[in-house]
N, CA, C and O of each residue as an XYZ file, in Angstrom:
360
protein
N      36.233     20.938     -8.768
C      35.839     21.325     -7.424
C      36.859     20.793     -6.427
O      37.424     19.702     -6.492
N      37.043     21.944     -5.279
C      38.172     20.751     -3.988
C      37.319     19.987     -3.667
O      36.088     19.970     -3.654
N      38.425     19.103     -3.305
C      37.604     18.048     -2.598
C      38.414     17.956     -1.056
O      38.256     17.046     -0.242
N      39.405     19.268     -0.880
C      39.595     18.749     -0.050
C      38.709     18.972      1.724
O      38.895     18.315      2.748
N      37.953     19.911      1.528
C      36.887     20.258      2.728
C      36.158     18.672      2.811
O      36.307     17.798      3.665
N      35.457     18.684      1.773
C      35.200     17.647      1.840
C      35.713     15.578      2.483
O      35.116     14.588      2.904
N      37.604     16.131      2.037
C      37.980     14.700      2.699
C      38.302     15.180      4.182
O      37.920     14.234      4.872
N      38.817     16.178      5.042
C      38.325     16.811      6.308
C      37.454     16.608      7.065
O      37.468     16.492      8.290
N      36.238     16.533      5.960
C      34.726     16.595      6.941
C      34.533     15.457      7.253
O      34.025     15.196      8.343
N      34.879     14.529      6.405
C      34.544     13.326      6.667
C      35.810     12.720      7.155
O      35.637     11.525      7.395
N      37.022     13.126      7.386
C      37.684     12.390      8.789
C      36.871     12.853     10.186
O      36.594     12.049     11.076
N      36.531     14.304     10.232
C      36.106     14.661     11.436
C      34.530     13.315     11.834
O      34.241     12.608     12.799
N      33.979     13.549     10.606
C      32.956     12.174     10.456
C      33.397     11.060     11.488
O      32.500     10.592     12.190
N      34.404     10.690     11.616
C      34.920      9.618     12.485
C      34.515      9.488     13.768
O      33.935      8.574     14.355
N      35.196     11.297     14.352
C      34.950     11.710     15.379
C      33.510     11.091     16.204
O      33.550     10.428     17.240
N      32.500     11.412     15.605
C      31.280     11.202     17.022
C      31.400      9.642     16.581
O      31.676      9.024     17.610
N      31.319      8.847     15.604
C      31.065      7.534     15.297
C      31.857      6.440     16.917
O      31.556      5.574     17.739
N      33.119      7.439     16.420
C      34.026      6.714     17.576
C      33.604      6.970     19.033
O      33.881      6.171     19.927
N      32.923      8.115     19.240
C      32.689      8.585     20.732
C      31.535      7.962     21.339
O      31.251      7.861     22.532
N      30.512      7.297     19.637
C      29.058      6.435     19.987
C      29.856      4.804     20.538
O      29.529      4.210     21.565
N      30.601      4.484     19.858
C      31.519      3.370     20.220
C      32.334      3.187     21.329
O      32.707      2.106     21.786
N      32.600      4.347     21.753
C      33.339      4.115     23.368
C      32.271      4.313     24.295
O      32.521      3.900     25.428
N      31.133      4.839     24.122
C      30.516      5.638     24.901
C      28.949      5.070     24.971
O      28.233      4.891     25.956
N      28.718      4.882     23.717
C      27.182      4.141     22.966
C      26.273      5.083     23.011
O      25.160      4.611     23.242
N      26.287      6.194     22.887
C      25.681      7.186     22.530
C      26.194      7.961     21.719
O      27.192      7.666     21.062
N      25.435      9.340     21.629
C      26.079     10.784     20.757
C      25.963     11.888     21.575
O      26.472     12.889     21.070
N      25.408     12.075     22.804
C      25.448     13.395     23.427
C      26.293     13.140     23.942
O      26.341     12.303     24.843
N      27.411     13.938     23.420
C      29.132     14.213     23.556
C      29.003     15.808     24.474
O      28.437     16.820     24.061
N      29.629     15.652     25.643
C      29.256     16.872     26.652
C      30.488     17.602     26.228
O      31.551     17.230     25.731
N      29.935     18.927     26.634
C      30.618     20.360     26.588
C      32.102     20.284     26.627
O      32.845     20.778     25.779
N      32.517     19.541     27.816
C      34.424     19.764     28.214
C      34.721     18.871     27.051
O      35.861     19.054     26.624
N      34.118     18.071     26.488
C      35.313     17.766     24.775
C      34.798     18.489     23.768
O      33.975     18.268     22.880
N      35.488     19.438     24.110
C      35.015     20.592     23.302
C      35.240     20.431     22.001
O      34.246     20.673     21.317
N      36.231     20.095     21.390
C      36.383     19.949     19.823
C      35.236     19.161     19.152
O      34.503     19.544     18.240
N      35.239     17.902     19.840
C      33.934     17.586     18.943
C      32.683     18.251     19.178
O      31.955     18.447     18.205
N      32.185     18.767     20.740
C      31.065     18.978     20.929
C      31.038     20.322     19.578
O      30.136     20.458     18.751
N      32.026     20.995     19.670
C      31.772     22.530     18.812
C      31.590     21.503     17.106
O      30.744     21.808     16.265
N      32.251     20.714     16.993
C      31.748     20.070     15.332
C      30.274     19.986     15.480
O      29.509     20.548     14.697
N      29.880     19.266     16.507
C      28.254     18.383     16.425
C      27.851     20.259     16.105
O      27.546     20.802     15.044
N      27.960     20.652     17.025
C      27.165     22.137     17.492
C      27.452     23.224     15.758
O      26.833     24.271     15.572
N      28.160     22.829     15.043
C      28.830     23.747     13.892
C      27.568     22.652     12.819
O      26.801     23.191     12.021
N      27.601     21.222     13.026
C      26.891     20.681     12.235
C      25.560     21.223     12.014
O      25.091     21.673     10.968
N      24.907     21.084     13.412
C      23.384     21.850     13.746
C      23.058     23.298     13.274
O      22.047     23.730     12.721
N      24.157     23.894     13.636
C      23.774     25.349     13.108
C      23.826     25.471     11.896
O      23.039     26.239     11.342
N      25.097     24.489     10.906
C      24.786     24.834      9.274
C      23.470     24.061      8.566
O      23.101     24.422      7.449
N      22.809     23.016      9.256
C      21.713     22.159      9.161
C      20.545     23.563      9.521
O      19.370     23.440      9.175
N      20.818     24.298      9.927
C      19.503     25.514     10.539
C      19.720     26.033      9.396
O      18.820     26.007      8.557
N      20.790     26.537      9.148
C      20.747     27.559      8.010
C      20.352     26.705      6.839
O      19.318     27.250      6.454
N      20.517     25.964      6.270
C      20.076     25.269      4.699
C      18.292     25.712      4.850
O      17.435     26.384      4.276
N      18.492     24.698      6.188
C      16.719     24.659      6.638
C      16.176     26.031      6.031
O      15.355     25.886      5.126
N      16.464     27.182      6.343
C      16.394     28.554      6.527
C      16.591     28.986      5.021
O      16.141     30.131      5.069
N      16.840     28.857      4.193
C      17.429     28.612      2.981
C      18.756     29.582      2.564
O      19.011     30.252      1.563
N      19.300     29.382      3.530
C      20.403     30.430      3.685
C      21.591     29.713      3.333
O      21.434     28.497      3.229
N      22.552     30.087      3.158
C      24.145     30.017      2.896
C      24.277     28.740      3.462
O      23.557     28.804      4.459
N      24.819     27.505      3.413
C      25.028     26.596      3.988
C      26.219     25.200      3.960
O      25.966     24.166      3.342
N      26.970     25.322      4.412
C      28.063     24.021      4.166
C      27.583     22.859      4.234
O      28.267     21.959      3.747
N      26.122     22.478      4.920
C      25.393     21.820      4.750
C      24.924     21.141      3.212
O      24.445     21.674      2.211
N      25.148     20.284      3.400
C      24.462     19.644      1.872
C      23.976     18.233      1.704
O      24.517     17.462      2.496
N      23.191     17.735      0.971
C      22.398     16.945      1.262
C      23.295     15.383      1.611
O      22.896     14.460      2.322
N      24.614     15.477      0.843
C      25.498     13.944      0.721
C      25.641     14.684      2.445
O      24.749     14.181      3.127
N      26.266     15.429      3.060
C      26.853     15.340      4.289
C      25.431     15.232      5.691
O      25.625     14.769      6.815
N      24.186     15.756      5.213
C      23.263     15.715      5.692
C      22.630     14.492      5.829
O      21.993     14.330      6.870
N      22.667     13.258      4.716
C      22.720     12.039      4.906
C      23.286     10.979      5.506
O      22.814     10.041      6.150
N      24.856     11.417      5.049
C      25.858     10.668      6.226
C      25.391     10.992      7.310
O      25.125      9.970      7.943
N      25.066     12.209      8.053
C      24.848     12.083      9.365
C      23.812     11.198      9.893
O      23.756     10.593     10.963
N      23.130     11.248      9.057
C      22.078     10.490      9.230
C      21.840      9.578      9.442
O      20.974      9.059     10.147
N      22.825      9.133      8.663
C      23.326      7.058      8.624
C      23.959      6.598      9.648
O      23.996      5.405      9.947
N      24.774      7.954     10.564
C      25.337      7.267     12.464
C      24.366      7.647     13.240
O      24.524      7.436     14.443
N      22.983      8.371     12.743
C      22.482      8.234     13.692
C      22.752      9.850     14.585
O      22.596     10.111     15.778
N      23.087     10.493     13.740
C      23.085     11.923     14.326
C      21.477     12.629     15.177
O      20.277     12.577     14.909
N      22.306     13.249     16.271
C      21.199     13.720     16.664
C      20.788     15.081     16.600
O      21.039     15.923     17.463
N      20.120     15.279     15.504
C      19.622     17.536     15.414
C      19.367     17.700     16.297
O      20.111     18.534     16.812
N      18.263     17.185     17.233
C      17.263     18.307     17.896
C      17.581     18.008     19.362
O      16.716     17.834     20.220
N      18.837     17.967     19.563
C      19.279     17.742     20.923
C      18.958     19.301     21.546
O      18.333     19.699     22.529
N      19.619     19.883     20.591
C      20.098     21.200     21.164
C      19.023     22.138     20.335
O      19.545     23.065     19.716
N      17.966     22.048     20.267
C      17.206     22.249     19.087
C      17.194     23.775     19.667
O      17.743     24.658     19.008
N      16.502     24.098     21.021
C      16.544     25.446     20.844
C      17.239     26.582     21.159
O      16.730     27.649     21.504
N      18.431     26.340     21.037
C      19.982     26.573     20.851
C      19.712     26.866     19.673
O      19.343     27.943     19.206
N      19.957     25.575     19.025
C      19.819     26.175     17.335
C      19.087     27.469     16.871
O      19.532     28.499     16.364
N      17.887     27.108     17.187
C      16.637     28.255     16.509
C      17.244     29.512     17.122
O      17.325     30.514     16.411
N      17.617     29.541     18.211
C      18.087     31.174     18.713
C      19.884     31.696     18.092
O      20.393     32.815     18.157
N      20.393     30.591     17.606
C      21.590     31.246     16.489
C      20.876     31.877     15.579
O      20.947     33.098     15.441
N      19.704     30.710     14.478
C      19.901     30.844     13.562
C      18.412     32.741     13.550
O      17.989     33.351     12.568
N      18.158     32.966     14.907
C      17.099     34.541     14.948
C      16.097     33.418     14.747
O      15.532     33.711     13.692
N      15.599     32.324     15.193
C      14.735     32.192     15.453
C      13.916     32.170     16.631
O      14.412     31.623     17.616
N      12.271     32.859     16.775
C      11.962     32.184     18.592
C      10.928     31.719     18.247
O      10.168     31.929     17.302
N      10.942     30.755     19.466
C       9.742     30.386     19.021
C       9.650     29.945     20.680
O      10.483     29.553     21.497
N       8.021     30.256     20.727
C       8.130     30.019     22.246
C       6.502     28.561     22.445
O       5.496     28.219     21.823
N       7.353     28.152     23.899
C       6.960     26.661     23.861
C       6.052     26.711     25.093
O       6.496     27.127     26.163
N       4.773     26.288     24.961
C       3.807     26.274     26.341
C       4.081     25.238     27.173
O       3.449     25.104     28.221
């Protein structure tokens, strides 16, 4: 199997760790766009697994996130409307 997506993903991995460390959080705003579009690429392939669909998502990279402390449901209903979901909220 490559491994090399895999050693990629996890330099980009660095990315928010370092931005919680300068910053002490994870809601990384819109104008840094490179990472915000990773977090935002993370969430949407995390919808699709959910969904049981096609997914780059997998459980070792779904864990790491887990372990900095990633945040899913920031953008939660963002997500649901990529992935054709609605769902409506009273």
């Amino acid at each position: 199997e490559n491994e090399a997506p895999d050693h990629v993903w996890i330099i980009k991995l660095g990315e928010p760790c370092e931005f919680q460390r300068l910053h002490g959080h994870m809601d990384v705003p819109s104008d840094n766009k490179i990472l915000f579009q990773w977090i935002s690429e993370q969430r949407f392939q995390y919808c699709h697994k959910e969904l049981g669909e096609y997914s780059t998502m997998t459980e070792e990279r779904e864990k790491q996130l887990n372990e900095i402390g990633f945040q899913w449901n920031v953008e939660a209903s963002v997500i649901m409307i990529l992935c054709g979901v609605i769902i409506l909220i009273n």
